[in-house]
C-alpha positions, 0 to 999 in steps of 0.5 A, spaced: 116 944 696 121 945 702 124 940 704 125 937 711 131 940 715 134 935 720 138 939 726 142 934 730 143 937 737 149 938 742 148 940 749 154 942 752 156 941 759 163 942 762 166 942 755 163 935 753 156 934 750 151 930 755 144 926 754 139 927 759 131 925 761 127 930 761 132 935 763 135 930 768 140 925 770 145 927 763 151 924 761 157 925 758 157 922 750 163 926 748 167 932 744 162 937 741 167 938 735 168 930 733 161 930 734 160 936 729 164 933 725 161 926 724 154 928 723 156 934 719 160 928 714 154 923 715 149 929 712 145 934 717 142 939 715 144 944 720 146 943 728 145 947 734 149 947 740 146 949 747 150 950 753 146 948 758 148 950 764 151 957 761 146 961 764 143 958 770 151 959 771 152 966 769 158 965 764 159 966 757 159 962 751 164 958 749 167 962 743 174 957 742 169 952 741 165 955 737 170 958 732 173 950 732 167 948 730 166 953 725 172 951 721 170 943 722 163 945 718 160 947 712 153 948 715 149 953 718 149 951 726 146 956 731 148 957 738 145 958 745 146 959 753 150 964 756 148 969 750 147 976 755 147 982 750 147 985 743 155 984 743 155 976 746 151 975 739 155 979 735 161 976 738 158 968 737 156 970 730 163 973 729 166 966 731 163 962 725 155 961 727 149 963 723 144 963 728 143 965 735 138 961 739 135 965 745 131 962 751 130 964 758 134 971 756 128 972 752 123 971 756 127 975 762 128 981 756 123 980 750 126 986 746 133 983 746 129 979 740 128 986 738 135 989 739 138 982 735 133 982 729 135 989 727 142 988 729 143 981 725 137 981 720 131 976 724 133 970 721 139 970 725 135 970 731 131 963 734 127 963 739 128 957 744 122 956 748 121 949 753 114 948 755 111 943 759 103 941 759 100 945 765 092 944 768 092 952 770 088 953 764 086 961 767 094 962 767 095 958 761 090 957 756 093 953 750 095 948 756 102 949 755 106 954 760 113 956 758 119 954 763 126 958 763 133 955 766 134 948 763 126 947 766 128 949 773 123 956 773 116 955 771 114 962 770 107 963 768 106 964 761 102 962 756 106 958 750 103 960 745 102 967 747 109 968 748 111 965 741 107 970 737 110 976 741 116 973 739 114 973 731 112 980 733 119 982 736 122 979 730 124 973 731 127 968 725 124 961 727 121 958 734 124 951 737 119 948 741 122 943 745 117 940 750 119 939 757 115 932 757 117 928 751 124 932 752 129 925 751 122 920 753 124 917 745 116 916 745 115 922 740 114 929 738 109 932 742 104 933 736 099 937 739 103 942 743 108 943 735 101 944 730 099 948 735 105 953 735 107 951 727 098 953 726 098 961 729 105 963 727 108 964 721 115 963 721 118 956 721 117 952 727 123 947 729 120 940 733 125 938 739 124 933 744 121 925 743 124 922 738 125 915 737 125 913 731 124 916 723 117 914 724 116 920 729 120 924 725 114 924 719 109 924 724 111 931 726 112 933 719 106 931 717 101 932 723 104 939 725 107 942 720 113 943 723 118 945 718 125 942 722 127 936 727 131 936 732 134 930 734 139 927 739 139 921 743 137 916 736 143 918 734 149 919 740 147 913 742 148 909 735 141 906 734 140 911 727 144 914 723 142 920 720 143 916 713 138 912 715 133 917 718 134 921 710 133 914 707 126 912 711 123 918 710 125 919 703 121 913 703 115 916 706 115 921 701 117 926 706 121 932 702 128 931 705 135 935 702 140 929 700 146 929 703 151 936 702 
């Protein structure tokens, strides 16, 4: 059986990683590269870095910081914001990280899924959608519509549509980070990840709600998500990722030891 993998994630504002609520009201928890490196040495599987406010921006990616958190690291990490093009990924995968995460490129431009699977291979490629529950189910069938630019544009299309056309276009793995449970540590939305995690077949990350270990079991055995993100648990020091492994172990949920 596969095992379970534990992403913390590193949103990066300004240089700085920050936590917010639903997107909202973030603060500064530190340097992206000491905390890189602490949860590296405490046994993540992976980590993913979003420069959140990159593309709302319109600058590049911060490649020093990726090269720095490359030689500081020994697992794969992936990086997304502010990645433009073809060459912005080439650049960013050049610097030392193994996967590109795209989010409102892709849903302005569907083909740079395309343009980027066959320059790097799909499983370099990861889609980040950011969803939140909707009532227009004319618009939105699934009940879930996809927002872009840190949640601040609705655009109109159907979640799960748009996560099977991003399989299609090539696309390695999905994250499902729901807008609603986003930094709420009350948990995973369940129904929005199955639903994903049941129509594709590519691996699905779940992003957004976690509280405790508990819900990261849920997730795993409720949705069959393949991966968990996690962040505020553990900047804040409530867990460590020791422990999360640990009571999930216990919960005979297939979990790799520490690196």
């Amino acid at each position: 059986m596969l095992t379970k993998r534990i992403i913390p994630c590193l949103d990066i504002r300004d240089g700085k990683v920050t936590k917010g609520v639903k997107f909202k009201n973030n603060v500064v928890l530190g340097d992206p590269v000491e905390l890189a490196t602490q949860y590296y040495h405490d046994g993540c599987d992976e980590l993913v870095f979003y420069d959140i406010t990159a593309s709302a921006e319109g600058r590049p990616i911060d490649i020093d910081m990726v090269a720095e958190v490359a030689r500081a690291i020994h697992i794969p990490f992936a990086v997304g914001g502010g990645i433009s093009n073809v060459d912005d990924m080439s650049r960013v995968l050049l610097a030392g990280a193994e996967k590109i995460s795209v989010n409102s490129l892709a849903v302005r431009n569907p083909e740079i899924i395309a343009e980027g699977a066959r320059a790097f291979g799909s499983q370099c490629i990861v889609l980040g959608m950011d969803p939140v529950a909707t009532d227009d189910l004319e618009k939105c069938p699934c009940g879930y519509e996809i927002t872009v630019r840190g949640f601040r544009e609705h655009t109109g299309t159907d979640a799960l549509e748009w996560a099977k056309r991003a399989e299609q276009l090539g696309v390695g793995e999905i994250v499902v980070n729901s807008v609603d449970a986003d930094g709420t540590r009350e948990g995973f939305e369940l129904n929005l990840t199955g639903m994903i995690a049941e129509n594709v077949g590519v691996p699905v990350v779940a992003s957004g709600g976690a509280g405790n270990a508990q819900h990261l079991a849920d997730v795993f055995t409720k949705s069959r998500a393949d991966a968990a993100i996690i962040a505020g648990i553990i900047h804040t020091g409530k867990y460590t990722i020791g422990q999360i492994k640990e009571e999930l172990t216990a919960a005979g949920i297939p979990i790799r030891k520490k690196w």
